[in-house]
C-alpha positions as CSV (number, residue, x, y, z in Angstrom):
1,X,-13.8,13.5,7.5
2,X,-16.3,15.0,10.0
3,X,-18.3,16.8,7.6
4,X,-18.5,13.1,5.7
5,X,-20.1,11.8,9.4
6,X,-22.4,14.6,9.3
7,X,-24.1,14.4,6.0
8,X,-23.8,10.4,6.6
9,X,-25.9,11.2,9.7
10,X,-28.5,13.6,8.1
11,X,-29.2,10.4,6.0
12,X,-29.8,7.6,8.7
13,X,-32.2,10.4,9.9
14,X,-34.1,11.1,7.1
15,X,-34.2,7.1,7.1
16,X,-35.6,7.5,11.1
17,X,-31.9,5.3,12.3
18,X,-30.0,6.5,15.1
19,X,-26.9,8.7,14.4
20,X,-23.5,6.7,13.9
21,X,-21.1,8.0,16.5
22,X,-17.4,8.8,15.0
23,X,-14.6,6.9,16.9
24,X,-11.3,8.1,16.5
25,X,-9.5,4.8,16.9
26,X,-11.6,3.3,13.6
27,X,-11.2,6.9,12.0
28,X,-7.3,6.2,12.6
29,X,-8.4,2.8,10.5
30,X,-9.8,4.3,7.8
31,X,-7.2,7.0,6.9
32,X,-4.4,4.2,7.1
33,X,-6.8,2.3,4.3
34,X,-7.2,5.1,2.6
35,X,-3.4,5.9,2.3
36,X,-2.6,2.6,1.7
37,X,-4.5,2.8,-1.3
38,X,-3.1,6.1,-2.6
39,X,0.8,5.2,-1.6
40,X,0.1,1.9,-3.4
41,X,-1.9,2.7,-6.2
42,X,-4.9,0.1,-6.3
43,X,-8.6,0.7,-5.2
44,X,-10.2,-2.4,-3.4
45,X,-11.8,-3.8,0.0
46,X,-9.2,-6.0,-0.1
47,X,-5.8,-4.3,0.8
48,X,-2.3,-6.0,-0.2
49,X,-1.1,-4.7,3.4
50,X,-3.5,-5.4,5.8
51,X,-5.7,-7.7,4.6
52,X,-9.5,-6.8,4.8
53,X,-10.9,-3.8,7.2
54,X,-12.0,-6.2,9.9
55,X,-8.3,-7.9,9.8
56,X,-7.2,-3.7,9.6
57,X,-9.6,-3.3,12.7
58,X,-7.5,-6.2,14.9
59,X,-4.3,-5.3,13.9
60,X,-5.3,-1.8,15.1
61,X,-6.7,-3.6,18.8
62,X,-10.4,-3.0,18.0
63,X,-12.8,-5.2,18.5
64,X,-15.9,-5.8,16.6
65,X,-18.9,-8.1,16.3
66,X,-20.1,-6.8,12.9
67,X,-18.1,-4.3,10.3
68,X,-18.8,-3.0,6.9
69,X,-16.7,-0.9,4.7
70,X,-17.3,1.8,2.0
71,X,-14.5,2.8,-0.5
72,X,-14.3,5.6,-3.1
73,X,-11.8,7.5,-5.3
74,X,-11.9,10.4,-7.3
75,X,-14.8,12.6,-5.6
76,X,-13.1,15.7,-4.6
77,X,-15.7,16.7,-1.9
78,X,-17.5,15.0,1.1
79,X,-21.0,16.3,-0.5
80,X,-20.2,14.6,-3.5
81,X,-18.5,11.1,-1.7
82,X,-21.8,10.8,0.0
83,X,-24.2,11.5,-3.0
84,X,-22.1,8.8,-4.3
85,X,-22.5,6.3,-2.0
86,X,-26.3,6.9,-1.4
87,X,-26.5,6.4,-5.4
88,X,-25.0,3.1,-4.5
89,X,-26.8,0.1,-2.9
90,X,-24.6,-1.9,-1.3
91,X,-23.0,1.5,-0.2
92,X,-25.8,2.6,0.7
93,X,-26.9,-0.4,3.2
94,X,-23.8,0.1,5.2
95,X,-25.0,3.7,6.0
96,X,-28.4,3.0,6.7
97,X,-27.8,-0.5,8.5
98,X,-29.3,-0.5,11.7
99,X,-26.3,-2.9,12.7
100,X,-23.8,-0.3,13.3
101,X,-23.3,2.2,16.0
102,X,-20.0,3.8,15.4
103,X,-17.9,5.3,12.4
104,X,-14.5,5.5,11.2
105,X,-13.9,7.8,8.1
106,X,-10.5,8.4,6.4
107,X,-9.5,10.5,4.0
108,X,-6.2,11.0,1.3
109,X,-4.7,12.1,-1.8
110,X,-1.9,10.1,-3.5
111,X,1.0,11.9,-5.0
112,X,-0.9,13.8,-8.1
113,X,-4.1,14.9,-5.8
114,X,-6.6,11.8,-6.6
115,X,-8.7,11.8,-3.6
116,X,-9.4,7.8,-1.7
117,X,-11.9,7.6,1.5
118,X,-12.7,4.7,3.6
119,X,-15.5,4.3,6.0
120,X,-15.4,1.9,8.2
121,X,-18.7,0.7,10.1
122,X,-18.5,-0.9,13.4
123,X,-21.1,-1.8,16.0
C-alpha cells in the first residue's frame, strides 16, 4: 500500500503537483473496500455494503469536501497497479487532480489469491 503512494507520488511530480499525503483513517477505507470486494466477489465503485466511497468515508467519520476513487483487480504488484491506472484516463485524473491532498490505499486478496486495491482520494 505505501509503495502504491510512492510511485503515485513520483507521478504528480513528474506532472509538477504536490505530493498526496497518506492518511491512515482513509487507508483503513480503502482496505475495507477492497475486502469487500474480494469476500463478496464483484468489482465496482459501487459497493453492495457500503454504498459508494464517499458514503464508505462517513460511515467511517471522515469528512470530505471532494473524493475520487480508483479500483483494480488482478495486478499482482503495486508497479504494475499504477502503470495501470496511469494507462487509464479517468484513473489517471484522480492521481494527477490538483483537487486532492490526501490518500487512502487498500489492498486484498480473495480466497484463491486474486489481488483488489482501492484508492481513495480526499482533499
Amino acid at each position: 500500500e505505501q509503495k502504491v503512494v510512492e510511485l503515485v507520488n513520483i507521478e504528480r511530480q513528474k506532472a509538477g503537483l504536490p505530493a498526496l499525503k497518506m492518511d491512515s483513517a482513509i487507508s483503513n477505507v480503502a482496505r475495507t473496500k477492497s475486502k469487500d470486494m474480494a469476500v463478496n466477489n464483484y468489482f465496482a465503485h459501487q459497493s453492495p455494503t457500503y454504498g459508494s466511497a464517499g458514503d464508505m468515508l462517513r460511515q467511517f467519520g471522515i469528512s470530505w469536501r471532494a473524493w475520487g476513487e480508483n479500483i483494480a483487480a488482478g495486478q499482482r504488484t503495486p508497479e504494475i497497479v499504477v502503470d495501470a491506472w496511469m494507462n487509464s484516463p479517468g484513473h489517471r485524473a484522480n492521481i494527477l487532480s490538483s483537487n486532492f491532498s490526501k490518500i487512502g490505499v487498500g489492498y486484498a486478496t480473495n480466497s484463491s489469491g486474486r489481488p483488489y486495491w482501492t484508492q481513495i482520494f480526499t482533499n
